[in-house]
N, C-alpha and C positions, 0 to 999 in steps of 0.2 A: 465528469472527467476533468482532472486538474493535466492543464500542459502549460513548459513554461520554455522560451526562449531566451536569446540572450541578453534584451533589453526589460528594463523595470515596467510594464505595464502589465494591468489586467484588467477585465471586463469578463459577464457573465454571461454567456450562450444557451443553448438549447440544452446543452449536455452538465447541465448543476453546477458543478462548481468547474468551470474551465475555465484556463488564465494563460494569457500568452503575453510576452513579456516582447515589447514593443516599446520604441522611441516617438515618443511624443507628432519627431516631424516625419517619421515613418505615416504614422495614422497621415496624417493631415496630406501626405502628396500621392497618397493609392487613393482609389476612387472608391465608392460604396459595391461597386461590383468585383473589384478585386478583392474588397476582406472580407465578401462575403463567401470566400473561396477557401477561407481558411478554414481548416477543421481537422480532426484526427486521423494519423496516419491510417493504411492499410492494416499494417503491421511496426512494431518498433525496427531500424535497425540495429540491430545487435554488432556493436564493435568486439565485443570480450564475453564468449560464449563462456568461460569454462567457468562458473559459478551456476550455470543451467544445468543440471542435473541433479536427480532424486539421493537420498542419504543414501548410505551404506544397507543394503539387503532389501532396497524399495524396488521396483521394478517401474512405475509410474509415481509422481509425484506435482502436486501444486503448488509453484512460487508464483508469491504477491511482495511485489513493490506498493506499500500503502503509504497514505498520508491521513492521520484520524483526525483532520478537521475537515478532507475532501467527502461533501456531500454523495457523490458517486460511489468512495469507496465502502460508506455506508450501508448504500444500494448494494453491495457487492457481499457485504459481510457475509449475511445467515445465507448469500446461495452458496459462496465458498466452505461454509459452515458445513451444509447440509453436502456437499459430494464430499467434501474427507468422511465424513460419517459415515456416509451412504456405504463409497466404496474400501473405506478402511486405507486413505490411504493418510500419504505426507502432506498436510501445507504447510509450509515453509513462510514465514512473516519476515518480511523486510521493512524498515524503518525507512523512507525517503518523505520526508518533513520537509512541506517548500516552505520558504521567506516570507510569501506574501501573507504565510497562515500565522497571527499570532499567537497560537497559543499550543499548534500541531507537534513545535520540536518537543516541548515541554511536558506534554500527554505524552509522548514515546518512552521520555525518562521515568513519566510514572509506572510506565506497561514494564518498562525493564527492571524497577524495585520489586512490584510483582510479583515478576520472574525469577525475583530470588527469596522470595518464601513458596510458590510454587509456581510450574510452567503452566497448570490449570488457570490459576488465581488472575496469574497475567494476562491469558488468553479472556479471560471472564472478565477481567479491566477492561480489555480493547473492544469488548464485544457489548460492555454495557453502554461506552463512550459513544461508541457509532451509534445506537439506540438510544440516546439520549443526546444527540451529537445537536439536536437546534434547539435546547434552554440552554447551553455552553458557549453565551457569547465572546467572554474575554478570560482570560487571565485568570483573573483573581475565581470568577466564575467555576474556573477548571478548577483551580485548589479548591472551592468549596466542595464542588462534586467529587474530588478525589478523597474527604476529610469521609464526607458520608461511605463512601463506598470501602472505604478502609473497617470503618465503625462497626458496615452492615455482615463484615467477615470477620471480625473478631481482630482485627490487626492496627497497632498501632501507629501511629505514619511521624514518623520525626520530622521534626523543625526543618531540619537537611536530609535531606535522603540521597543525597550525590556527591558530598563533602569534599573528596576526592578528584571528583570528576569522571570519575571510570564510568559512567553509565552514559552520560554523555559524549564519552568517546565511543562510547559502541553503535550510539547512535548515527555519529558522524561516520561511523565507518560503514555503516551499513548506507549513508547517502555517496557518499564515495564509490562503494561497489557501483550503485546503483550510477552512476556517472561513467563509470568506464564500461557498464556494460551499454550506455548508453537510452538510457529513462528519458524518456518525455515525456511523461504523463503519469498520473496516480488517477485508480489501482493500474498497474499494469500487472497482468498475470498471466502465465503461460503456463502447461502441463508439458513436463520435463520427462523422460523414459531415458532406462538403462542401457539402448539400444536395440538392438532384432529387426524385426522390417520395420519399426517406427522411427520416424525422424525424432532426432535428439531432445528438439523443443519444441511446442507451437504455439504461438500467441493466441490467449481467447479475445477475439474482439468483440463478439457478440455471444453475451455469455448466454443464450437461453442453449446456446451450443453445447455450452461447458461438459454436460454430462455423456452427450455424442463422441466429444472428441475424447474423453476420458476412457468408452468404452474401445473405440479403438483402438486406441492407446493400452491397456492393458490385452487387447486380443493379438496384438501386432506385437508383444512385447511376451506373448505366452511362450514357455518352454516346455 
């Protein structure tokens, strides 16, 4: 799990790739028993709900806040993969690319070029990345593996793929939401309902959950 606050540190925990963004003389005047206290919320709190909910004619649906250089969301890919299948429903991919990743904003813009030869194609980008996500140490790394992975589908990848920049504003706009809805962490994921006796959202935070809370979700949301 990637979490980040408001100061520039990070360091790697139990949980893969988590990062908490700390001042140097923070660390140094808490004691080894106080940061050893820190760790992942409960739940997110959510400032700006109305972005939590399923498309148009879904009744339950999965939203992920991802970042595709965070090791966890990796972990997270093929279980999120396997209940949209399972149960036929929405997941919903949100872009939130933390800073500390170099190479994470950059993978989003290729997911979104993708996206526009087809929403498969992209989704099969982000799913190969995560699968492939520790020989993609840097940079240049990533353009190699995006050269091949263009190749292996028949598509040509130009010199600029973002010229304009519009691909990277979509990105930034999807870390934005993710800011007002209030992100601390990648993956963050919730299964979102249209309403009925279901609550609007619910955070998975242990996802062996995922497919539990999905069925209630859809039972609590039957008409």
């Amino acid at each position: 799990m990637c979490r980040f606050l408001s100061f520039a540190r990070s360091f790697g925990n139990r949980y893969g790739c988590f990062s908490l963004f700390w001042g140097l003389a923070v660390l140094l005047l808490v004691g080894p028993a106080a940061r050893a206290q820190f760790g992942p919320p409960p739940t997110t709190p959510v400032h700006d709900p109305a972005a939590l909910k399923p498309p148009a004619g879904a009744r339950v649906a999965i939203i992920e806040f991802e970042d595709m250089e965070c090791p966890d969301c990796a972990a997270a890919n093929p279980v999120l993969k396997d209940a949209a299948s399972k149960y036929d429903i929405p997941w919903i991919r949100y872009d939130f690319p933390l800073p500390f990743h170099p190479w994470s904003f950059q993978a989003a813009v290729y997911a979104r070029w993708f996206d526009l030869k087809s929403k498969a194609l992209g989704n099969a980008y982000r799913d190969t990345v995560f699968a492939d996500q520790p020989s993609i140490e840097t940079p240049a790394a990533l353009t190699q593996f995006t050269q091949k992975f263009a190749q292996s589908h028949g598509v040509a990848l130009p010199f600029s793929i973002d010229p304009q920049g519009k691909l990277s504003a979509e990105v930034k706009g999807d870390y934005a939401l993710g800011q007002r809805i209030g992100i601390e962490h990648t993956p963050t994921i919730w299964v979102v309902t249209d309403g009925g006796k279901a609550p609007p959202f619910i955070e998975v935070v242990d996802r062996s959950k995922l497919f539990q809370i999905i069925d209630q979700a859809l039972a609590e949301t039957k008409r």
